[in-house]
Structure formats: structure tokens, C-alpha cells
NUDREN-315610 format. One record per residue (C-alpha): residue number from 1; residue in one letter; y, z, x. Coordinates in nm, 4 decimals. Layout:
N
guba; nugu; y; z; x
NUM; a; Y; Z; X
...
***
This chain:
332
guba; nugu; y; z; x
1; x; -5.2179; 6.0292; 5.7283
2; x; -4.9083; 5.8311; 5.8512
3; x; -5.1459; 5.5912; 6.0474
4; x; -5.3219; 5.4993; 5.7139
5; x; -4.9949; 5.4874; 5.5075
6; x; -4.8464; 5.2212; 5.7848
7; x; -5.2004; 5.0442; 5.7577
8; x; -5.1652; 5.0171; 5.3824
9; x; -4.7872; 4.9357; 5.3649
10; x; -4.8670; 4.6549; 5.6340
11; x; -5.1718; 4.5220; 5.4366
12; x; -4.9486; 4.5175; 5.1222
13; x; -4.7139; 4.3044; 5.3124
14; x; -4.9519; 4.0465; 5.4501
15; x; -5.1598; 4.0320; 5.1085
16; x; -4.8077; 3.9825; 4.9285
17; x; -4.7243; 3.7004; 5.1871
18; x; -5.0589; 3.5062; 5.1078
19; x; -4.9746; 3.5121; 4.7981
20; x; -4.6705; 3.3985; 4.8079
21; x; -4.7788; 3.1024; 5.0661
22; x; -5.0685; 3.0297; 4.7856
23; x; -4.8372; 3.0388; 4.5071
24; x; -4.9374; 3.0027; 4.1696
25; x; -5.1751; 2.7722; 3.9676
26; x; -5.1941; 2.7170; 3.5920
27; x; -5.4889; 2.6307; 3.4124
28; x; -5.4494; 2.3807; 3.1375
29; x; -5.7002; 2.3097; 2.9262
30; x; -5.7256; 1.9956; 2.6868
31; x; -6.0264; 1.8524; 2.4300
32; x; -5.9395; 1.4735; 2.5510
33; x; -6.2186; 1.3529; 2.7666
34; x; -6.1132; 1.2409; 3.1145
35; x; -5.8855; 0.8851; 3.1535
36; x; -5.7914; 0.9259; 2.8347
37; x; -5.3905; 0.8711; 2.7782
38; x; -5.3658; 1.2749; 2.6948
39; x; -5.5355; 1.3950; 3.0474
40; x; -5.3721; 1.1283; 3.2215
41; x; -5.0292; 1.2269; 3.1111
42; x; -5.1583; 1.6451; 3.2109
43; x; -5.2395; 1.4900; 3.5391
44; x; -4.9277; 1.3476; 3.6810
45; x; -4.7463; 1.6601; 3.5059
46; x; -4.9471; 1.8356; 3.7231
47; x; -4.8812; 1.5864; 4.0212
48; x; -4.4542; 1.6253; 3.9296
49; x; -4.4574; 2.0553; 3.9236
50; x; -4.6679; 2.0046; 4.2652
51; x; -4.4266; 1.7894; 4.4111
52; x; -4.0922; 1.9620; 4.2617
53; x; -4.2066; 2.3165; 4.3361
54; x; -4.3030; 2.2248; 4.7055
55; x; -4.6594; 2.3338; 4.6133
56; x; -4.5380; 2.6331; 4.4897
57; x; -4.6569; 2.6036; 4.1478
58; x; -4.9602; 2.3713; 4.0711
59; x; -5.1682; 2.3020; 3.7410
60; x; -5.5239; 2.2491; 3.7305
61; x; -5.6122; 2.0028; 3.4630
62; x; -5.9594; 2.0736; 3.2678
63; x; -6.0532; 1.8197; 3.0240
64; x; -6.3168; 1.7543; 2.7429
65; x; -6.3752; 2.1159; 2.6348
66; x; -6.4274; 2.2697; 2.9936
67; x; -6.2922; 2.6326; 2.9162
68; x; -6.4198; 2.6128; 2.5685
69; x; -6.3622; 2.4655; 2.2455
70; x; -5.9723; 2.4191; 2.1468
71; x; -6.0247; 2.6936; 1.8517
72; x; -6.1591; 2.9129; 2.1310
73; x; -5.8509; 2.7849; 2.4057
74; x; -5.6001; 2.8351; 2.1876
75; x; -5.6480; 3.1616; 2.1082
76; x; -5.7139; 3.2166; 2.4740
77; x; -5.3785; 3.1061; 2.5469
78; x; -5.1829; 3.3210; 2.2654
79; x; -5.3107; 3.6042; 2.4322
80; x; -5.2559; 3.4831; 2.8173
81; x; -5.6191; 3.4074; 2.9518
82; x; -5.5264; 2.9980; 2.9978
83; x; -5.2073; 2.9193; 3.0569
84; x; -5.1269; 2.6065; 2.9116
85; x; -5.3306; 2.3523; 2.6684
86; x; -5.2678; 2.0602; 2.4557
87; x; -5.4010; 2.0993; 2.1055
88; x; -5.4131; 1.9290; 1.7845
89; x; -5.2707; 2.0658; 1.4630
90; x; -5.6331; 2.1876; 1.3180
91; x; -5.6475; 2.4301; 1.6548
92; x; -5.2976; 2.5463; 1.6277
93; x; -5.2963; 2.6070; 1.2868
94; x; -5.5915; 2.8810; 1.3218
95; x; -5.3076; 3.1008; 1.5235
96; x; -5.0058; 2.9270; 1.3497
97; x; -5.1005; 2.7978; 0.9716
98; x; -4.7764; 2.6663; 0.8681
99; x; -4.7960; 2.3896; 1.1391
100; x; -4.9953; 2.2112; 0.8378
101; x; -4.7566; 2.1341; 0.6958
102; x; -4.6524; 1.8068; 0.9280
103; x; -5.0088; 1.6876; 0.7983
104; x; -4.9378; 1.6698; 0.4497
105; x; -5.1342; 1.3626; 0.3396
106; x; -4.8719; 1.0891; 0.3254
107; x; -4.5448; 1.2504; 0.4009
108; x; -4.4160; 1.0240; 0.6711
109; x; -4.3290; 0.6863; 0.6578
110; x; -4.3871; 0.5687; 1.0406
111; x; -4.3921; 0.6726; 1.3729
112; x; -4.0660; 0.6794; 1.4475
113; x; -3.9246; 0.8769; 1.1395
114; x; -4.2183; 1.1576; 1.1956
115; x; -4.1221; 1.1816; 1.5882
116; x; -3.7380; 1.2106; 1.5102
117; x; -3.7862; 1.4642; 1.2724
118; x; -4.0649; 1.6531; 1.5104
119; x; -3.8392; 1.6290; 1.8263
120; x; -3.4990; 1.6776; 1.6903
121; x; -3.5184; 1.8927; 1.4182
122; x; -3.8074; 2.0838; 1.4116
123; x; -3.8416; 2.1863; 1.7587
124; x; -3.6654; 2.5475; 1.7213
125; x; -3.8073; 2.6053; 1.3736
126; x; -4.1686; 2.5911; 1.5236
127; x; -4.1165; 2.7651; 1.8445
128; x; -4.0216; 3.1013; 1.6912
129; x; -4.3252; 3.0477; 1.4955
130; x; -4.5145; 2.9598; 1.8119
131; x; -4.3457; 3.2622; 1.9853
132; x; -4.4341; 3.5408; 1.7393
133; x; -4.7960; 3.4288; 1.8460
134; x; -4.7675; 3.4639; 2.2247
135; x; -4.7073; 3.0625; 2.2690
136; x; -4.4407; 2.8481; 2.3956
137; x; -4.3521; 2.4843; 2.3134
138; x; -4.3732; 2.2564; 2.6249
139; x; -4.3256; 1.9616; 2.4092
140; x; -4.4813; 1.7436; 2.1225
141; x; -4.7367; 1.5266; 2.2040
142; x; -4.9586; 1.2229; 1.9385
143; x; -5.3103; 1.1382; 1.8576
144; x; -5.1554; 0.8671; 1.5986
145; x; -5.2434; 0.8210; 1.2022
146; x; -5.6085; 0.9343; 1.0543
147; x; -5.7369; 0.6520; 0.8454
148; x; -6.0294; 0.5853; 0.6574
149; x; -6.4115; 0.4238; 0.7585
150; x; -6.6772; 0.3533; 0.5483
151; x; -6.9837; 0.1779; 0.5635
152; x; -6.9349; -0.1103; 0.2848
153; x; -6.6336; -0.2581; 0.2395
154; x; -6.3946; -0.0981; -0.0006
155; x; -6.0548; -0.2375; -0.0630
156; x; -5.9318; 0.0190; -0.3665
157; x; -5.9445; 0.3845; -0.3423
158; x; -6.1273; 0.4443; -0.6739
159; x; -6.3817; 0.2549; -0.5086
160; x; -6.4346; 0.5632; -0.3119
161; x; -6.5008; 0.7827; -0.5982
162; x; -6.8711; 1.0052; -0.5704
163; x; -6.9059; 0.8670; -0.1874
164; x; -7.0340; 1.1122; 0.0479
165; x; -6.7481; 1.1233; 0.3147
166; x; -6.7295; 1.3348; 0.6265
167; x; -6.3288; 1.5165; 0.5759
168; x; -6.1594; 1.6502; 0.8603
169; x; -6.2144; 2.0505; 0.8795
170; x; -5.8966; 2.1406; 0.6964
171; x; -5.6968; 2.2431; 0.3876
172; x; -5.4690; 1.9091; 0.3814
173; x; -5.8210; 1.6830; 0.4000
174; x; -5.9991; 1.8371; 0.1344
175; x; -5.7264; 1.8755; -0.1144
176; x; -5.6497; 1.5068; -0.0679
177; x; -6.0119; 1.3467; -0.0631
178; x; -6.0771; 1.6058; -0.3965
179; x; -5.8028; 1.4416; -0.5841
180; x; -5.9482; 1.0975; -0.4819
181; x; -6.2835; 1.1835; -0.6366
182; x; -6.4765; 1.1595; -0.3157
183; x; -6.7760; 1.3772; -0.2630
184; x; -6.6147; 1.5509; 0.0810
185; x; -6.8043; 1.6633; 0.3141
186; x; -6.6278; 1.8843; 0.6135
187; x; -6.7944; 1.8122; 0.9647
188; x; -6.7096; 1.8453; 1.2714
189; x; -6.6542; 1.5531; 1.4823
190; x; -6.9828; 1.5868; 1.7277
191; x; -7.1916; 1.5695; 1.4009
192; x; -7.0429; 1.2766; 1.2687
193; x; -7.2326; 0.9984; 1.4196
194; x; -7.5677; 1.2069; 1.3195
195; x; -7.4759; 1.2010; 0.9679
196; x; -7.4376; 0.8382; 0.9833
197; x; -7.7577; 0.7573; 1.1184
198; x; -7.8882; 0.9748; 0.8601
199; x; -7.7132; 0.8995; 0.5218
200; x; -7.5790; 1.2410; 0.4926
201; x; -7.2375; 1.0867; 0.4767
202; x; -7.0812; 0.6534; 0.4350
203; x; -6.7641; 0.7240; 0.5122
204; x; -6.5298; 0.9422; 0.6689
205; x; -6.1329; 0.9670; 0.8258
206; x; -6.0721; 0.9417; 1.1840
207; x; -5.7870; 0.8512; 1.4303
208; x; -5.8673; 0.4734; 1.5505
209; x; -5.9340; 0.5733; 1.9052
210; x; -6.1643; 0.8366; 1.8333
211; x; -6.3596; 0.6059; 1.6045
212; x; -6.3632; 0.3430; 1.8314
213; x; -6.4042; 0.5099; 2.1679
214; x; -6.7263; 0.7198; 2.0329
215; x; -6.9059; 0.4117; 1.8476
216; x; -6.8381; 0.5261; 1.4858
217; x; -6.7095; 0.1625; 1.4328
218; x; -7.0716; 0.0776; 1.4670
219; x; -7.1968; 0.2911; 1.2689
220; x; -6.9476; 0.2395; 0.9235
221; x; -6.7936; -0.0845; 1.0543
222; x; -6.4846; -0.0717; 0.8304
223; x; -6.2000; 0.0887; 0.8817
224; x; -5.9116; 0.0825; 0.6598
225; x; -5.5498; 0.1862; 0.8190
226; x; -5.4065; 0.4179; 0.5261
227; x; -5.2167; 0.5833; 0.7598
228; x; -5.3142; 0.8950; 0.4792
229; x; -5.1972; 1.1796; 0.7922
230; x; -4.9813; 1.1604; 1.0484
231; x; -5.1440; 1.3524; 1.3769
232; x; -4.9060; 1.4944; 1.6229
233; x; -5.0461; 1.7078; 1.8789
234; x; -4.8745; 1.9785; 2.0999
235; x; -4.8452; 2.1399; 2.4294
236; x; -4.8087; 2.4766; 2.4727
237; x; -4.7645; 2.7372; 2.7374
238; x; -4.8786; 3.1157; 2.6947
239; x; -4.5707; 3.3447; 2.6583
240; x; -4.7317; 3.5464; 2.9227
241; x; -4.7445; 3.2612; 3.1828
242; x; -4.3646; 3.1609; 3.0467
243; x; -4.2151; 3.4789; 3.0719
244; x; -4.3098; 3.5822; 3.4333
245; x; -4.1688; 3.2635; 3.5515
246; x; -3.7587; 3.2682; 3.6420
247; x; -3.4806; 3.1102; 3.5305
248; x; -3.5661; 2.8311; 3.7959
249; x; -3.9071; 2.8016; 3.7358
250; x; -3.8892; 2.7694; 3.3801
251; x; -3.6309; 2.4561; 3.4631
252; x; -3.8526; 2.3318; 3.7266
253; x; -4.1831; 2.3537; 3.4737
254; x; -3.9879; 2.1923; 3.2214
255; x; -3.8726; 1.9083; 3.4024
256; x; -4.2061; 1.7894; 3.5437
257; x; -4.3994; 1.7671; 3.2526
258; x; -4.4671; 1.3364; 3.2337
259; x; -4.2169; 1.2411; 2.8622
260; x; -4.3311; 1.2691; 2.5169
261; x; -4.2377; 0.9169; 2.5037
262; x; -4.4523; 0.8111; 2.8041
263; x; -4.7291; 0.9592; 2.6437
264; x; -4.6841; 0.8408; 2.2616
265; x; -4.6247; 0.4726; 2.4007
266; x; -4.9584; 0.4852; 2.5698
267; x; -5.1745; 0.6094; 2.2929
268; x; -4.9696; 0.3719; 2.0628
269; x; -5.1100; 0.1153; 2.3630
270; x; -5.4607; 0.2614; 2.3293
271; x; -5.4880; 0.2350; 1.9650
272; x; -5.3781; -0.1663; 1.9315
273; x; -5.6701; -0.2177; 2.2363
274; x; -5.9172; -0.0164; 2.0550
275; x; -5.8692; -0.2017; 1.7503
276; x; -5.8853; -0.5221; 1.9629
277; x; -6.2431; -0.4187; 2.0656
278; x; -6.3578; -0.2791; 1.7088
279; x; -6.2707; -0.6555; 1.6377
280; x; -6.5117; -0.7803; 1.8997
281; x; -6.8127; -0.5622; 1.8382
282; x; -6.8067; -0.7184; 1.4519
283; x; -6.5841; -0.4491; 1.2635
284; x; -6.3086; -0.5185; 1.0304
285; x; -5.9651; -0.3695; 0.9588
286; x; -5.7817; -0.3671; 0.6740
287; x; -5.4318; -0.3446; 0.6747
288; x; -5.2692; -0.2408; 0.3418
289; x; -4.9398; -0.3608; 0.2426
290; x; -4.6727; -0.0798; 0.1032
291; x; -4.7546; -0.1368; -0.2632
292; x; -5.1744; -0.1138; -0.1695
293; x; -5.0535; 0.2410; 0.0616
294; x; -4.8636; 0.3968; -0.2287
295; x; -5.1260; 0.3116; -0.4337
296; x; -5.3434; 0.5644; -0.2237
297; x; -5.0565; 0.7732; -0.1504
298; x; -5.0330; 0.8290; -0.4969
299; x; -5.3621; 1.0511; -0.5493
300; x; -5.1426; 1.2858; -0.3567
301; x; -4.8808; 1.4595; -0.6114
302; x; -4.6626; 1.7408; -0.5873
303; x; -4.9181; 1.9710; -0.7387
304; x; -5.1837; 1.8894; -0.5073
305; x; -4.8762; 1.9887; -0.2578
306; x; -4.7708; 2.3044; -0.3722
307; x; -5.1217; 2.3971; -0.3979
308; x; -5.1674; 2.3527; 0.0032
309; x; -4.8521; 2.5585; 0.0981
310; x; -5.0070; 2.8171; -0.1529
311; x; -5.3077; 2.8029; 0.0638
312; x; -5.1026; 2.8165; 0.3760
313; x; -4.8714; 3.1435; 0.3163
314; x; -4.7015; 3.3280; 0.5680
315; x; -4.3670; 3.1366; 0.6337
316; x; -4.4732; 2.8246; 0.4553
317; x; -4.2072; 2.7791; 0.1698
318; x; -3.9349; 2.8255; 0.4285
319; x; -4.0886; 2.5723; 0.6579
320; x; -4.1591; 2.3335; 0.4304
321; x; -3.8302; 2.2712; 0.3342
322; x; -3.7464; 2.2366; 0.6807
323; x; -3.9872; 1.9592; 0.7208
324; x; -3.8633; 1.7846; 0.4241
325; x; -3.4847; 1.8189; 0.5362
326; x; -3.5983; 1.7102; 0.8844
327; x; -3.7937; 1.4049; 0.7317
328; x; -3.4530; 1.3078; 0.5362
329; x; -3.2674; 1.3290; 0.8333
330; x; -3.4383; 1.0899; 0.9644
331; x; -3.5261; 0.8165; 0.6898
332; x; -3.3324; 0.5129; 0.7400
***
């Protein structure tokens, strides 16, 4: 009996020793397709922890839907089966619905005022929201503005009125396209082109590199930058994975992870050179002015808002009036 206990005390030892010597990997999962600014920027935050822990902690990067869809990831990660994942608002906001509320149709102005306001002052507000799910905020990430496509060329938004147009998935799209009189149609994004080809839909909304990089522009050649939604993306770590690192490791995490800014910058980048080649393959792009944008942005009242933090619940009175304090805090 003493022989075996030894045996299995000394096993214990040696198995906890490998372990140790293995040290830990995270799995982080993403929907951006490989060299793509997003998995890039996962990749050398994955090269960084590597290199800062000694190899003691190392992320695995899986890209373009590997582990699942990002509805199915991010609930994976709320309840500590992945451990880390970047996600746009529509995923997060099926495990934390107020987050809609920084894609109210046109609430922000520009870049710069909605990434103040994001980073600065909204950080701490949306983590303990994050946190009651079983997430963590790494940090706030971009995918840039939605704007509008469409197969003839439209240059006034009553134009738009009875068109069949494919609406992002969510509460903020269809309230806004309803209000515009458009005949909305929700699809997901791997349907799109289909619908297209088929004349199920003529138009749609889409984030310039997305419509670019997966031929849409060929499809409804016109794209229109209202700048209607802002789309900030974010990364997040499962509580689980978070909360059995130390003190140390937490800091060391933290630190590796490539800058919000680095990122933003190159999908800012991205967005002028997809335009560039829309421009080539025999698109056009209208650009409004600020009296033609509040002219769109005016389809949106407060009504129409009220009616989407009604839809939202939960917290969402309270954090909306954080977002609109943060957004005054940082309108110049």
C-alpha cells in the first residue's frame, strides 16, 4: 500500500511538472478570415504573450468561424469553453443586449469622438455588464461605419422607399430602414450575394471592407458612405480563463495584446484601399456632405430611439445615458 501511494505521489509530481513545462494555451477564436487586419492584430498578440511569458502562456489564433459561428463562440466563452474571441456587437449583444446601444443609427459624429467615448468612458460601465455574463474586456477593437449599397444609383433616401434591402440581423437596422420606408429584409451575410444574383433583394448595408473584399461591389455597384452605424467590435476573455490567472499574469496578458490603435489605424488603412479597388472594378461612391447625412440621419428620431432601448431592457435606460454623457464628453 505505501509502495503504490509513493508511486502515485511521484506520478502526481512529474505529471504536475509537464504541465507546468507545457504551460498554458488559450484558444481565441475570431469570424475575420485569415490576413485580415483583425487576425493579424490576434496573431502578434499571440506572438507578444509568447515572448513576455517565456512560452509560458501562448494563444492559438482560429480564424473565419473555425470553432463555430460567433453567436455560438460567444456564448462558448461566457461559460469558459474558448477562452478568448473578438466579436462584433450583433454576437455580444445575444449575451449582453445593452451593448446596442453604441449602434444607434447615427449617434456618433466620427471616429474619433465614438473611440474617446468607447475607451475612456465607457470602458468600466460595460465590463460589469460583460462580467455579470462570465466575460472580461481585453479591449475595444473596429470594423468601421455600415453604409448603404444598392444596385441603381440613388442619391436621396426617399429614393429608397418600397426597395427590397438586405438589413443587418438586428433591432437598431430594422427600426431604422422601417422608418425610411424600405422593404427590409434581415439576412445573414453568407446569403447576401445569393439574393443579389437572384432579385430577392437591390440593396443592402455593409461595412466597406466586407462589401468589397466578398464582391458585393459587383453585384450592387453603388455604395453610398452614410456612415448610418458606427461598428466597434470587442475582445473578450472568459472570466473563467481571467480569473485563474495571477496578479502577474493578468499584467503580463494585458500588456501583450498588439494596441487598439494599431489595429483601428489598419482597418481605417484597409477601408481607403478597398474603396480604391471598388473604384477600379467600375463601382461608385458617394460621399454625402453634412447637410445630405442629416438629411438621412433625420429618419432616425427620438421615438424611433426610445422604442429600441424599449426593445433592449435589462440595464438599458441606465446605459444609455452613459453613452450619451460619454458621447458629450467627447464632442469638440
Amino acid at each position: 500500500m505505501r509502495i503504490k501511494f509513493a508511486l502515485a505521489a511521484a506520478l502526481a509530481v512529474m505529471t504536475t511538472g509537464a504541465a507546468a513545462q507545457a504551460g498554458t494555451t488559450l484558444k481565441a477564436t475570431t469570424a475575420a478570415p485569415a490576413k485580415t487586419p483583425w487576425v493579424t492584430h490576434l496573431e502578434k498578440s499571440a506572438e507578444n504573450l509568447a515572448a513576455a511569458s517565456g512560452g509560458e502562456m501562448t494563444m492559438e489564433v482560429f480564424p473565419a468561424n473555425q470553432l463555430g459561428t460567433e453567436i455560438e463562440t460567444i456564448k462558448q466563452t461566457a461559460r469558459g469553453r474558448l477562452d478568448i474571441g473578438t466579436f462584433s456587437i450583433t454576437a455580444v449583444s445575444t449575451v449582453v443586449p445593452e451593448i446596442t446601444l453604441l449602434v444607434s443609427p447615427f449617434f456618433w459624429d466620427n471616429f474619433e469622438q465614438a473611440e474617446c467615448a468607447i475607451d475612456d468612458h465607457l470602458s468600466d460601465t460595460f465590463n460589469e455588464l460583460f462580467q455579470a455574463r462570465g466575460l472580461h474586456l481585453v479591449q475595444w477593437q473596429e470594423l468601421g461605419w455600415q453604409n448603404t449599397f444598392t444596385s441603381g444609383e440613388v442619391t436621396d433616401p426617399a429614393e429608397l422607399a418600397s426597395v427590397k434591402m438586405r438589413i443587418g440581423p438586428a433591432k437598431n437596422n430594422e427600426i431604422y430602414w422601417r422608418a425610411a420606408g424600405v422593404s427590409g429584409i434581415p439576412l445573414p451575410f453568407g446569403e447576401l450575394a445569393s439574393a443579389l444574383q437572384t432579385g430577392l433583394v437591390d440593396a443592402g448595408e455593409l461595412p466597406t471592407i466586407s462589401y468589397v473584399a466578398a464582391g458585393i461591389g459587383k453585384l450592387a455597384p453603388h455604395l453610398i458612405n452614410t456612415r448610418h452605424i458606427y461598428q466597434p467590435s470587442v475582445m473578450l476573455i472568459s472570466s473563467k480563463t481571467w480569473n485563474k490567472m495571477s496578479p502577474e499574469e493578468q499584467a503580463t496578458f494585458s500588456a501583450s495584446m498588439e494596441s487598439a490603435d494599431a489595429l483601428r489605424q489598419a482597418v481605417r488603412g484597409a477601408i481607403k484601399f478597398f474603396e480604391g479597388k471598388h473604384i477600379e472594378n467600375g463601382g461608385t461612391i458617394a460621399d454625402l456632405d453634412d447637410e445630405a447625412r442629416a438629411k438621412w440621419a433625420a429618419l432616425y428620431t427620438e421615438e424611433h430611439q426610445q422604442e429600441l432601448i424599449a426593445s433592449i431592457g435589462g440595464d438599458a435606460e441606465r446605459v444609455y445615458k452613459a453613452v450619451v454623457d460619454a458621447r458629450a464628453a467627447c464632442t469638440k
